[in-house]
VEXTORNU-499707 format. One line per 5 residues: number of its first residue (from 0); their letters; for each residue y, z, x negated of N, C-alpha, C, O, CB. Coordinates in pm, 1 decimal. Glycine has a CB too. Layout:
<recs>
NUM> A> Y,Z,X,Y,Z,X,Y,Z,X,Y,Z,X,Y,Z,X; ...
</recs>
This chain:
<recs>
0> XXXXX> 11667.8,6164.5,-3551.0,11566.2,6089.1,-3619.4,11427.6,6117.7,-3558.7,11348.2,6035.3,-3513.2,11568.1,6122.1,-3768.7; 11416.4,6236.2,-3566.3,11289.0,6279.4,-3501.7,11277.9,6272.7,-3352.4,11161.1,6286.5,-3316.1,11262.6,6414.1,-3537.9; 11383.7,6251.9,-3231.7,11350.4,6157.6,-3125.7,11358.9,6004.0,-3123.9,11313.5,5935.3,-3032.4,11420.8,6192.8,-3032.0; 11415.8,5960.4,-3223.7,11371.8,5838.4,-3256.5,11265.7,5777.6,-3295.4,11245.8,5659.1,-3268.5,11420.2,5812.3,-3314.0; 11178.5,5855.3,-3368.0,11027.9,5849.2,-3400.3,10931.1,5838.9,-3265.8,10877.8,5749.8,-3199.7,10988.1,5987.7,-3485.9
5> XXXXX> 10940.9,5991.4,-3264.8,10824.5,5962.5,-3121.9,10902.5,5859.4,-3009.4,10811.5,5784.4,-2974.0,10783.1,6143.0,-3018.5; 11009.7,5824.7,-2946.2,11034.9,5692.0,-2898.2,10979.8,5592.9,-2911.8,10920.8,5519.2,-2832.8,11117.2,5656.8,-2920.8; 11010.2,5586.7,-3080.3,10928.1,5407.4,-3068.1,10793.6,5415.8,-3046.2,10728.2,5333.0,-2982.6,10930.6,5302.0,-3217.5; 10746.2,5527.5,-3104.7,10556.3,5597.8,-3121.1,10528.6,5568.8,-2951.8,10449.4,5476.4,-2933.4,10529.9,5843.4,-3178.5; 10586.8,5639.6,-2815.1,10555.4,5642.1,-2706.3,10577.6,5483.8,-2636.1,10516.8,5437.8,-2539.4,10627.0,5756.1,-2653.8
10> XXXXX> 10673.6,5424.9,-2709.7,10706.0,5275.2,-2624.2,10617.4,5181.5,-2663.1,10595.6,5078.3,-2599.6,10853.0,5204.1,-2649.6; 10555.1,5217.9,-2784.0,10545.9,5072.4,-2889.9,10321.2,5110.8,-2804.5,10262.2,5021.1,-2744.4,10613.4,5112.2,-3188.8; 10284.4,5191.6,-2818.6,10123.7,5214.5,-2849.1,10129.6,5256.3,-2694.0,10218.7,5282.0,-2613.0,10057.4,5349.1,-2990.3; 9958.0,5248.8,-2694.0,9895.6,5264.6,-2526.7,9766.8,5370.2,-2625.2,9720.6,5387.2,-2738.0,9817.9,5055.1,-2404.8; 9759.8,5408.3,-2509.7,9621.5,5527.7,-2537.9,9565.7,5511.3,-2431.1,9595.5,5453.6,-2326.6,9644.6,5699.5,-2559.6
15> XXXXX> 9423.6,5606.1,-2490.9,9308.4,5557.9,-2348.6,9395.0,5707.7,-2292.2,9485.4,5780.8,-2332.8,9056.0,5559.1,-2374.5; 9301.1,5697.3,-2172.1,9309.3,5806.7,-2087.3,9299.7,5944.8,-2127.6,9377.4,6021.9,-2071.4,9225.2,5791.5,-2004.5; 9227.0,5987.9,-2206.2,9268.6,6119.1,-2272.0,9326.7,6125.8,-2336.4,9422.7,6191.6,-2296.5,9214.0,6183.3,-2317.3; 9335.7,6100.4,-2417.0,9481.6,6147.5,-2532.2,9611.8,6083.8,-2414.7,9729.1,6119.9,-2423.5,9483.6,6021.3,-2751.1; 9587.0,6035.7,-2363.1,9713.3,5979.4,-2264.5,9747.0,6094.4,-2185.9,9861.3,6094.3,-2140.1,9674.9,5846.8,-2155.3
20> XXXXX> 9656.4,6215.2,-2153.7,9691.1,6263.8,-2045.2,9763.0,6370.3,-2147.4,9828.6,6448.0,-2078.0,9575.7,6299.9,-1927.0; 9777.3,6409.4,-2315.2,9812.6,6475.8,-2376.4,9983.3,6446.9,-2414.2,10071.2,6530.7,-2434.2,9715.3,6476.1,-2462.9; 9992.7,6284.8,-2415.5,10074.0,6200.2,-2432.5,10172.0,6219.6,-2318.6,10293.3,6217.8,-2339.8,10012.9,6077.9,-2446.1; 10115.0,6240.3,-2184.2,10188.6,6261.8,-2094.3,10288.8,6385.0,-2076.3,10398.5,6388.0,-2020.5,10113.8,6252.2,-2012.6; 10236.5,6458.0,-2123.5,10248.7,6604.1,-2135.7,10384.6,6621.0,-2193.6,10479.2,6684.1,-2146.4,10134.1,6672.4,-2226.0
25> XXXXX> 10376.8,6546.9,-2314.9,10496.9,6554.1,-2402.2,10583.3,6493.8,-2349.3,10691.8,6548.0,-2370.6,10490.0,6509.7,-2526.3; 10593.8,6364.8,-2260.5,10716.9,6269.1,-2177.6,10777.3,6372.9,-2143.5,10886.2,6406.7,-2189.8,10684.9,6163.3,-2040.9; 10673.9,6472.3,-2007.2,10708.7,6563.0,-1933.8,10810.4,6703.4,-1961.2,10893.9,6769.4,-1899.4,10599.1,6587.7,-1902.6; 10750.2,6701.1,-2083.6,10877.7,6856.6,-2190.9,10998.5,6717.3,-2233.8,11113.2,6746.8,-2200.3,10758.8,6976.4,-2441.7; 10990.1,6630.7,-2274.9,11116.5,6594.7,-2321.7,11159.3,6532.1,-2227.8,11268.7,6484.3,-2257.7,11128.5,6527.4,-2436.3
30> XXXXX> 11119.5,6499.9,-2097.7,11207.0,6427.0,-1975.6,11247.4,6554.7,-1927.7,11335.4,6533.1,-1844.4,11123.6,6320.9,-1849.6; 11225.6,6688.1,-1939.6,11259.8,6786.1,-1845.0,11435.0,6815.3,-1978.1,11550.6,6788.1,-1945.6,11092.3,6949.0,-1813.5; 11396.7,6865.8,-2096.2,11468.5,6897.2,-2173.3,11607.2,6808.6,-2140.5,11719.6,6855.7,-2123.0,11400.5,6887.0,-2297.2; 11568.5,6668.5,-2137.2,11702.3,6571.1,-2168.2,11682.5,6415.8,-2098.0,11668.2,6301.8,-2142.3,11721.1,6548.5,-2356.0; 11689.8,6474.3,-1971.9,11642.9,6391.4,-1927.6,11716.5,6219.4,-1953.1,11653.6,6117.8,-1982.7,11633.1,6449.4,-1806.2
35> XXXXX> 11846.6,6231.2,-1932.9,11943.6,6096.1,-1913.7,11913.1,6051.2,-2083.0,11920.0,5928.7,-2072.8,12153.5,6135.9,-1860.8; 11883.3,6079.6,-2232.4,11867.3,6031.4,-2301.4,11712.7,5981.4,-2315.1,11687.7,5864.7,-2345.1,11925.5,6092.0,-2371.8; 11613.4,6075.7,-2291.7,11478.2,6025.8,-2232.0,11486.5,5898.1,-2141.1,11406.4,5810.0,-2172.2,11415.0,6141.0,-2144.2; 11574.7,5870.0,-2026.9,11539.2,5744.0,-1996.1,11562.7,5657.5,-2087.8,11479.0,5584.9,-2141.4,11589.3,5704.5,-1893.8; 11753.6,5665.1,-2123.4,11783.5,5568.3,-2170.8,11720.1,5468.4,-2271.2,11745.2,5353.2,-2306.7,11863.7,5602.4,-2196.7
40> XXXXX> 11606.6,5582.8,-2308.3,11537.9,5507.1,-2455.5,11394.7,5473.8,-2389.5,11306.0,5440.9,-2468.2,11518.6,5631.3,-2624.6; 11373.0,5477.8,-2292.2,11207.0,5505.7,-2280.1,11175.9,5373.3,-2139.0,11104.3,5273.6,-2129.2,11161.7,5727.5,-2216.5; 11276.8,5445.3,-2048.1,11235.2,5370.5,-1916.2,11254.6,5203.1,-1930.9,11171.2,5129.9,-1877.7,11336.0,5429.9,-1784.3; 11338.3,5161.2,-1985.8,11381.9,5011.6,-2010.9,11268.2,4931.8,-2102.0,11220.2,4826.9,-2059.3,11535.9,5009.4,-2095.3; 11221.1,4996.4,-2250.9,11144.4,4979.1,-2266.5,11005.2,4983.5,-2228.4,10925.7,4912.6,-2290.2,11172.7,4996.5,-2312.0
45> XXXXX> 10955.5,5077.2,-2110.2,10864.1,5052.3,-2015.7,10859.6,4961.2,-1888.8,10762.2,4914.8,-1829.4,10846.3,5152.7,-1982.8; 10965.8,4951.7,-1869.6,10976.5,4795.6,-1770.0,10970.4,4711.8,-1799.2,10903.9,4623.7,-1744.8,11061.1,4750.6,-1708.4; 11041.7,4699.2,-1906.0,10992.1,4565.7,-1975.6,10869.8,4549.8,-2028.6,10819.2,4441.7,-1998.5,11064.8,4532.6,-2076.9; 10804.3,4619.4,-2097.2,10664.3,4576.3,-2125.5,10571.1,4596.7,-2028.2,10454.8,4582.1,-2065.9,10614.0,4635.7,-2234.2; 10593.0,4634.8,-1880.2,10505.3,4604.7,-1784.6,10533.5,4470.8,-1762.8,10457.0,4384.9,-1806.7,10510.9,4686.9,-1668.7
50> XXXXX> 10639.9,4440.0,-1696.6,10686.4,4316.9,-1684.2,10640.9,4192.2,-1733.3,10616.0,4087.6,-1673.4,10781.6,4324.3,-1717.0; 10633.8,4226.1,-1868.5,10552.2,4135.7,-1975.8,10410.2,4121.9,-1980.5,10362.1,4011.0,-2003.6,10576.5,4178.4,-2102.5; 10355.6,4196.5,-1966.1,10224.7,4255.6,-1919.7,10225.7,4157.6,-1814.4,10196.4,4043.0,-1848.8,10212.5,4422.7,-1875.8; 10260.1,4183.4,-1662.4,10223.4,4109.8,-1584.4,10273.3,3935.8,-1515.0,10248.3,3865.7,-1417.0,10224.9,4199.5,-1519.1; 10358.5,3931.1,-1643.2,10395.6,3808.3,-1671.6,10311.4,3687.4,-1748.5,10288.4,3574.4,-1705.4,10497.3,3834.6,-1732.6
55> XXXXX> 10267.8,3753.1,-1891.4,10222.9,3690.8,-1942.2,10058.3,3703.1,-1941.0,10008.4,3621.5,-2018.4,10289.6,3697.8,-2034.8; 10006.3,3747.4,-1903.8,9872.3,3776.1,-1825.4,9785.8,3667.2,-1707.2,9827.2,3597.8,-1614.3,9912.4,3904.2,-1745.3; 9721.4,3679.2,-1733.7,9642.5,3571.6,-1611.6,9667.3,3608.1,-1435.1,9705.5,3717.7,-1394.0,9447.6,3589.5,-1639.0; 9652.1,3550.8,-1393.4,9693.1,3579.9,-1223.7,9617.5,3654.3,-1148.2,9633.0,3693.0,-1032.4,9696.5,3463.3,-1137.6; 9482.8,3681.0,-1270.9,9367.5,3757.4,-1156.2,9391.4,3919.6,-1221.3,9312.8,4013.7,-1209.8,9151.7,3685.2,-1175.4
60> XXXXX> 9503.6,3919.2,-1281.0,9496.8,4071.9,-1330.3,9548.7,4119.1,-1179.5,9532.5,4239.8,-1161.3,9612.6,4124.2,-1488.0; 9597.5,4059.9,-1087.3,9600.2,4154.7,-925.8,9439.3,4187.7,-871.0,9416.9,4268.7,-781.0,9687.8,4038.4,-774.4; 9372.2,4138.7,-915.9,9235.1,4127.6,-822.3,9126.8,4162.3,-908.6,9012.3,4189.8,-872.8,9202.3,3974.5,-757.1; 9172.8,4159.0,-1028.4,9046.9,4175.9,-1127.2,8987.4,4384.9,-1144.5,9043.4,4491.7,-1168.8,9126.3,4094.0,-1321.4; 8904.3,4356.1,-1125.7,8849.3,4502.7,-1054.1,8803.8,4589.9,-1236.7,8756.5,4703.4,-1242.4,8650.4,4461.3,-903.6
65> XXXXX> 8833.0,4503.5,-1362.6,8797.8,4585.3,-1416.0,8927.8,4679.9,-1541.9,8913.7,4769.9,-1624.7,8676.8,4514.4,-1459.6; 9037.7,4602.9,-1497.3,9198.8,4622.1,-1484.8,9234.5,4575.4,-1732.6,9193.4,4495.1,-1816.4,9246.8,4893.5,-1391.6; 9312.9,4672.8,-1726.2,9389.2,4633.9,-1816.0,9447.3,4777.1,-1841.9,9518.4,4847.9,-1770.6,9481.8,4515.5,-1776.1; 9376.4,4804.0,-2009.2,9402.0,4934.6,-2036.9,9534.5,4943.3,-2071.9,9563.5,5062.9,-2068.6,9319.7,4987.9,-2133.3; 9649.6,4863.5,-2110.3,9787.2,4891.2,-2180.8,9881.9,4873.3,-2076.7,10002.0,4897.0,-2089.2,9823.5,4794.3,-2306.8
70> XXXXX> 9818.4,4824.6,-1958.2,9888.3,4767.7,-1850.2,9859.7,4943.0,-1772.0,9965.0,5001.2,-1746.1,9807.4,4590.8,-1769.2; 9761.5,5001.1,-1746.0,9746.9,5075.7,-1677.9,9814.3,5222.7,-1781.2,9836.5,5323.2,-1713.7,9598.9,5056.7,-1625.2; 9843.4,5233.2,-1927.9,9872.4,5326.5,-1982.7,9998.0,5319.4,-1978.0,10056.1,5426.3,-1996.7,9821.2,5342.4,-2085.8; 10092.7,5182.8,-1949.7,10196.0,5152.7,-1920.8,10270.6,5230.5,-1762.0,10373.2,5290.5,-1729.9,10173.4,5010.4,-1930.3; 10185.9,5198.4,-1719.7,10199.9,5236.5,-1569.6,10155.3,5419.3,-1497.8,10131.1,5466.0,-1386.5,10088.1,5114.5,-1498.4
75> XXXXX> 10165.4,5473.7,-1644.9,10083.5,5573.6,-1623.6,10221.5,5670.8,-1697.7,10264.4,5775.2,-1648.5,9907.2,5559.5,-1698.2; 10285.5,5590.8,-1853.7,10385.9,5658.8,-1850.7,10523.3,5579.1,-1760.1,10640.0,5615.6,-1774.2,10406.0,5689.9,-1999.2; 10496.2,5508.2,-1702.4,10585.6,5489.9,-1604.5,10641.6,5585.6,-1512.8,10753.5,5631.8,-1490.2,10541.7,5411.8,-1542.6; 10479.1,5604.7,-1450.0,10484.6,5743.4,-1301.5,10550.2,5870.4,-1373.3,10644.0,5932.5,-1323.3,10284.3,5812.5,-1227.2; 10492.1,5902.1,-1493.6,10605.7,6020.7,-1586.1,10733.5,6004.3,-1590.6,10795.8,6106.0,-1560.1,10589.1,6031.0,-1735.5
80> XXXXX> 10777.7,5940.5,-1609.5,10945.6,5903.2,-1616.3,11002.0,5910.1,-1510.6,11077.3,6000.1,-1473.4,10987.8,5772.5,-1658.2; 10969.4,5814.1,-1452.8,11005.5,5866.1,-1279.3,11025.6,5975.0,-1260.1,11146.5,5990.4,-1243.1,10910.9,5853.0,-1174.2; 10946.4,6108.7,-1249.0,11000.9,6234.4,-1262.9,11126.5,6309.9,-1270.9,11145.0,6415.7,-1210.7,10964.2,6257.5,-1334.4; 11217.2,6249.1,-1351.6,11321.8,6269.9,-1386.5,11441.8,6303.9,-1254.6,11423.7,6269.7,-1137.7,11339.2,6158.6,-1471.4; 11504.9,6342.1,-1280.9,11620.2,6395.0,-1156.6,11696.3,6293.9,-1075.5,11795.2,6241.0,-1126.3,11742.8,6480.3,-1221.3
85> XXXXX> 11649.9,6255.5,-926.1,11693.7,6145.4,-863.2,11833.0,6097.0,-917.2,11855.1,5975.8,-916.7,11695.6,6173.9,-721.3; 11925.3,6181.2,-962.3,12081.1,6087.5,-1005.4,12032.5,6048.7,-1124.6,12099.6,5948.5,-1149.2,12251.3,6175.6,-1027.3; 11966.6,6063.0,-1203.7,11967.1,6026.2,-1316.1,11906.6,5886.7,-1353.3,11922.1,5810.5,-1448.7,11916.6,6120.5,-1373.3; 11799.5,5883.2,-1190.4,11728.3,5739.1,-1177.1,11813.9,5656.1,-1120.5,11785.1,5537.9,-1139.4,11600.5,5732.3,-1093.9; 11892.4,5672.3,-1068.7,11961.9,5598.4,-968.8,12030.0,5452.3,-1065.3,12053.6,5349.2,-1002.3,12091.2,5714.2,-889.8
90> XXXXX> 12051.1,5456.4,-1186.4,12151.9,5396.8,-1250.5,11989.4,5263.4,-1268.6,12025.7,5146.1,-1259.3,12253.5,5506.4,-1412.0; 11854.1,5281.1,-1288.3,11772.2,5236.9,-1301.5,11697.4,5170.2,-1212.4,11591.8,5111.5,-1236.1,11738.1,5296.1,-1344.5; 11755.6,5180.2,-1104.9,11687.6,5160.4,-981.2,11663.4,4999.5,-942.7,11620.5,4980.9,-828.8,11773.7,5234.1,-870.8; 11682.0,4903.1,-1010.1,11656.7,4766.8,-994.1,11527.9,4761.5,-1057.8,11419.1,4745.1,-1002.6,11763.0,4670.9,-1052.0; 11556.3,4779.6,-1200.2,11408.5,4829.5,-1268.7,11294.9,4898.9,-1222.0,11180.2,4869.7,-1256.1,11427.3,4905.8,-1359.5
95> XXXXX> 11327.5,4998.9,-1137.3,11181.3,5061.7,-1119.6,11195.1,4993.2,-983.4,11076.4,4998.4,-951.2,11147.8,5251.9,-1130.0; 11244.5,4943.9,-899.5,11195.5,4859.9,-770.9,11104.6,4760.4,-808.7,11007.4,4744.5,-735.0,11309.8,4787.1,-693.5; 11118.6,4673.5,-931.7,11133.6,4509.8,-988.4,10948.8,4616.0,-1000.7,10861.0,4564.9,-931.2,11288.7,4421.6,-1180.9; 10920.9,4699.9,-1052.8,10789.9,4723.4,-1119.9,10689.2,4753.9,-1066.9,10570.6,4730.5,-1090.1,10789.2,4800.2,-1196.2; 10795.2,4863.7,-917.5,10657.5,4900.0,-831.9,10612.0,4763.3,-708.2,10519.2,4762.0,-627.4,10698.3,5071.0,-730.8
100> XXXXX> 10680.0,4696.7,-725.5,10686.3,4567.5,-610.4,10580.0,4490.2,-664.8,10490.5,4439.3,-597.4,10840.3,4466.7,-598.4; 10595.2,4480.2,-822.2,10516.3,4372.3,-859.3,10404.0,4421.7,-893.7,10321.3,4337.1,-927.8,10564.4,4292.7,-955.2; 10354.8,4581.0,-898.8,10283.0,4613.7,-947.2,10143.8,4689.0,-791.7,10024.1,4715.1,-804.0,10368.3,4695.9,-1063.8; 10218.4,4697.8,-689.3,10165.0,4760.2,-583.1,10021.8,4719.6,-532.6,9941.4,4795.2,-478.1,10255.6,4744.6,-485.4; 10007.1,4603.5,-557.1,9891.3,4495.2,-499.8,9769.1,4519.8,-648.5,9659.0,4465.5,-639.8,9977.2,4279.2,-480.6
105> XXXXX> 9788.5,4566.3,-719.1,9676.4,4569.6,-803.0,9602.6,4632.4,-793.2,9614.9,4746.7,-837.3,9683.6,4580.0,-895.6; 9474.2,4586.5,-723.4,9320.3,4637.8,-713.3,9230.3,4720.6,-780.0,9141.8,4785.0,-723.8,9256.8,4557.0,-718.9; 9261.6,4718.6,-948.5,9223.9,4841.6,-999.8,9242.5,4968.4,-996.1,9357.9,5011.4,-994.3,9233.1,4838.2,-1072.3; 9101.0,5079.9,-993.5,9185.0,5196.6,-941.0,9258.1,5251.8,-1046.3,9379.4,5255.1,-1025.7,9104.7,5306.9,-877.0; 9208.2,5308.9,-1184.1,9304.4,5391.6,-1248.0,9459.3,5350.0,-1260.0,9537.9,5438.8,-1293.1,9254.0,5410.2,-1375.8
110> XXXXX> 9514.4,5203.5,-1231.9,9588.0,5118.3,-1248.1,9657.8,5151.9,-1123.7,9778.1,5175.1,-1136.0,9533.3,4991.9,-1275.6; 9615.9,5157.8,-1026.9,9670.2,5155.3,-847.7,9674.8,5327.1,-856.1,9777.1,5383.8,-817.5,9519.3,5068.3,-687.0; 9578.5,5393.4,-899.7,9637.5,5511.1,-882.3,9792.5,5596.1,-966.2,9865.3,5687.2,-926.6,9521.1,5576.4,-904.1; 9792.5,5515.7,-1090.1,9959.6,5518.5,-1148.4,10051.5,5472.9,-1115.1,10163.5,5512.2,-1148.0,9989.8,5481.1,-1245.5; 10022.7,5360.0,-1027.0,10107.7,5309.8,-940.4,10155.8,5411.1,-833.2,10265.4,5467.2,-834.2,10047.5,5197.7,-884.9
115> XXXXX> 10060.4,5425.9,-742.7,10099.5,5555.2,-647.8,10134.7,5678.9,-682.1,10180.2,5751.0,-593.4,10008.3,5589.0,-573.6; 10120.7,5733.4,-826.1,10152.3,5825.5,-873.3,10328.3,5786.5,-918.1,10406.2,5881.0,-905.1,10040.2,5858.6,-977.5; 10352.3,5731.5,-938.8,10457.0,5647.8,-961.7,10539.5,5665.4,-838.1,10633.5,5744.1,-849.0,10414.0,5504.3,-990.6; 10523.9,5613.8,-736.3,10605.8,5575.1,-617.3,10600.8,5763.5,-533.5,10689.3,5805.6,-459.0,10505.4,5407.7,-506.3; 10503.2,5825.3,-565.6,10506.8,5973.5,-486.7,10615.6,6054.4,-596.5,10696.1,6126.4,-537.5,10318.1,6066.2,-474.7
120> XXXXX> 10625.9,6052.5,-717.2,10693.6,6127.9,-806.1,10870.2,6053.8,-778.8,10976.1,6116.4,-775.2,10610.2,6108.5,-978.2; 10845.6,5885.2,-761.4,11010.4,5866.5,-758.8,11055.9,5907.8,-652.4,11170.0,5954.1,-655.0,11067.2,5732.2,-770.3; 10963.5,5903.6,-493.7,11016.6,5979.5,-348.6,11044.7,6092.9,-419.4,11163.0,6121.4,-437.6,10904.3,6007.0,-205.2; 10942.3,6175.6,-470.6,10955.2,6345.9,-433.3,11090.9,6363.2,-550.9,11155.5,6464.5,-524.1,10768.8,6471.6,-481.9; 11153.9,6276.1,-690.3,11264.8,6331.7,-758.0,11417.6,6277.9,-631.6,11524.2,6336.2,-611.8,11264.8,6250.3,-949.0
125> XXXXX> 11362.3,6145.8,-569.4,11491.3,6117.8,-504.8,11533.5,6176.8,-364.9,11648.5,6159.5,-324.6,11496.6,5980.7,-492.5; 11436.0,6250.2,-286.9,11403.4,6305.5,-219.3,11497.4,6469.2,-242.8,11557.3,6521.4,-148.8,11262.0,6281.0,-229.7; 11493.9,6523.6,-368.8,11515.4,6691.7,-371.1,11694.8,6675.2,-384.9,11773.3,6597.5,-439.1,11416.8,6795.5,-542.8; 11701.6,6805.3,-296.2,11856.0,6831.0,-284.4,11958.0,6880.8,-431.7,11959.7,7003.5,-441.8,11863.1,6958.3,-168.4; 12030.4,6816.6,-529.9,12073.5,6925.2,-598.8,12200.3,6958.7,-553.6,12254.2,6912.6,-453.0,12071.4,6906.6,-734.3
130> XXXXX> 12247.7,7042.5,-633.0,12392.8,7141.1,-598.5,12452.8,7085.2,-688.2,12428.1,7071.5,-808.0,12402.6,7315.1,-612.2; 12578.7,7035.1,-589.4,12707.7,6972.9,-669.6,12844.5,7085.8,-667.5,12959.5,7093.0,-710.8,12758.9,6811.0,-582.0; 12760.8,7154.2,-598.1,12873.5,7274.2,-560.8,12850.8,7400.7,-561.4,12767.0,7433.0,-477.3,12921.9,7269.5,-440.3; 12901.4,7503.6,-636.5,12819.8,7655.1,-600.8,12930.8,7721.7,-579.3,13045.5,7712.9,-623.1,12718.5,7738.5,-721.9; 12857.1,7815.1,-476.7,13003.5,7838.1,-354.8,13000.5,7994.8,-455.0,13112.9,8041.4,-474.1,12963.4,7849.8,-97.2
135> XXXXX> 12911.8,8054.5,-501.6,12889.2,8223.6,-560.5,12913.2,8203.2,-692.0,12837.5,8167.1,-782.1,12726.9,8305.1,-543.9; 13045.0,8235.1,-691.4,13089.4,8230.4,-864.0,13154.9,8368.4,-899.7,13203.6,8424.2,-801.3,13219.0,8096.4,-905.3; 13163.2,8414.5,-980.5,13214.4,8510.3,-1027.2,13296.5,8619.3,-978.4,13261.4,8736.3,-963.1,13256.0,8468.9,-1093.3; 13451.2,8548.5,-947.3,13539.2,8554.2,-850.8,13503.4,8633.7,-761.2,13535.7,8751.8,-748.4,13566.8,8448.4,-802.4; 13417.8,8554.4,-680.2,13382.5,8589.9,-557.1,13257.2,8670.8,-564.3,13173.1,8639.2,-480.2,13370.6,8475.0,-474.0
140> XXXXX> 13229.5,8755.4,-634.9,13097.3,8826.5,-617.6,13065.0,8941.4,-526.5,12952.3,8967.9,-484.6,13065.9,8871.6,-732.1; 13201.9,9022.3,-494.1,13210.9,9110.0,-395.0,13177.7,9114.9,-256.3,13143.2,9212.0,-188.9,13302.0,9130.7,-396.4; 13197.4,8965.3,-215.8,13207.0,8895.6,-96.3,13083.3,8881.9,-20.3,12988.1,8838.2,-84.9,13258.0,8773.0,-120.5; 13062.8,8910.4,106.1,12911.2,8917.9,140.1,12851.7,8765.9,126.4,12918.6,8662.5,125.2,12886.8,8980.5,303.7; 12687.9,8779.8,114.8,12650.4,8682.9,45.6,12611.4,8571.1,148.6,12553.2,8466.5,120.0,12547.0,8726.5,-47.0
145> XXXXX> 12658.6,8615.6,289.4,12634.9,8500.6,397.9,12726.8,8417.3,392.6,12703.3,8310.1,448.3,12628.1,8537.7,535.5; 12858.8,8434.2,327.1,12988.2,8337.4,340.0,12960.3,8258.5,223.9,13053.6,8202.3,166.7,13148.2,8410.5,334.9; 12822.4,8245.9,175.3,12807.3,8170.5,66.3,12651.4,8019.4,120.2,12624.0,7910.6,69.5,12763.4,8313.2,-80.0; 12612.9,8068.7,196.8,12494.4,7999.4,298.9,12549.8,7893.4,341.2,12660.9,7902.3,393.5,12443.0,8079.5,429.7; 12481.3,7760.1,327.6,12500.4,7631.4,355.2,12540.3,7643.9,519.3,12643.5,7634.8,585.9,12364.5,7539.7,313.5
150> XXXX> 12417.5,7666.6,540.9,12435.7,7649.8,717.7,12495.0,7851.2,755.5,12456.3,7957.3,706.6,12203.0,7588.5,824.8; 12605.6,7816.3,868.3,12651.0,7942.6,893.8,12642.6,7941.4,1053.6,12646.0,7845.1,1130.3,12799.1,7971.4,827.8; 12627.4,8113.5,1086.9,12640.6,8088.0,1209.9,12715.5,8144.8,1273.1,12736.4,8264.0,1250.6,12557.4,8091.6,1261.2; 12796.1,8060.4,1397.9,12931.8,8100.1,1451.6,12898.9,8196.0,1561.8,12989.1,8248.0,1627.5,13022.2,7973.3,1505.9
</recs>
């Protein structure tokens, strides 16, 4: 119940920039905690209301230099989510292409800079190596710890 609350609280409202950066904070503890239920509820509903945003909006919101605060608070917990652990984005990945494509060309800065904050956080989660395999288990603890090293040398 009580991640159901703040859900709709984080999907539904935009904040200015400070309390946003407090707002952020919290994505960040509950995208780290859980992450695959954090998207499921969060990221879809943030694509879509960018989407909408730059759908139903005038044409000069690409060029208009003085931007769009729900559009840019949108895009701000966007770049937060992203964060999340490259497999976990992967299932999302039409969605966050569809957002940063349409969203890349916008001339405002706080707006263009969530954007790029956005596209550096989805490289750097899809980018990191995890372990599908751990070679040092229990069993084997006796065993010197080089026969456990990715790269070995012959």
């Amino acid at each position: 119940m009580v991640r159901e609350k703040i859900v709709n609280f984080l999907a539904g409202s935009f904040f200015t920039p400070k309390v946003g950066k407090l707002v952020t904070g919290l994505v960040r503890a509950i995208l780290k905690g859980n992450p695959e239920e954090t998207l499921k509820y969060l990221l879809p509903q943030t694509c879509e209301r960018i989407e909408n945003i730059m759908s139903h909006s005038e044409t000069t919101i690409l060029t208009d230099h003085k931007g769009d605060t729900e559009l840019t608070w949108c895009l701000t917990l966007f770049a937060e989510l992203v964060r999340a652990r490259g497999d976990t984005l992967v299932m999302y990945k039409s969605k966050i292409s569809s957002v940063i494509h349409r969203c890349v060309r916008i001339v405002h800065k706080e707006t263009h800079e969530a954007v790029a904050s956005a596209a550096k956080n989805l490289l750097k989660s899809l980018s990191y190596v995890y372990p599908i395999e751990y070679r040092l288990t229990v069993e084997n603890i006796d065993e010197p710890f080089t026969d456990f090293l990715p790269i070995r040398v012959s």
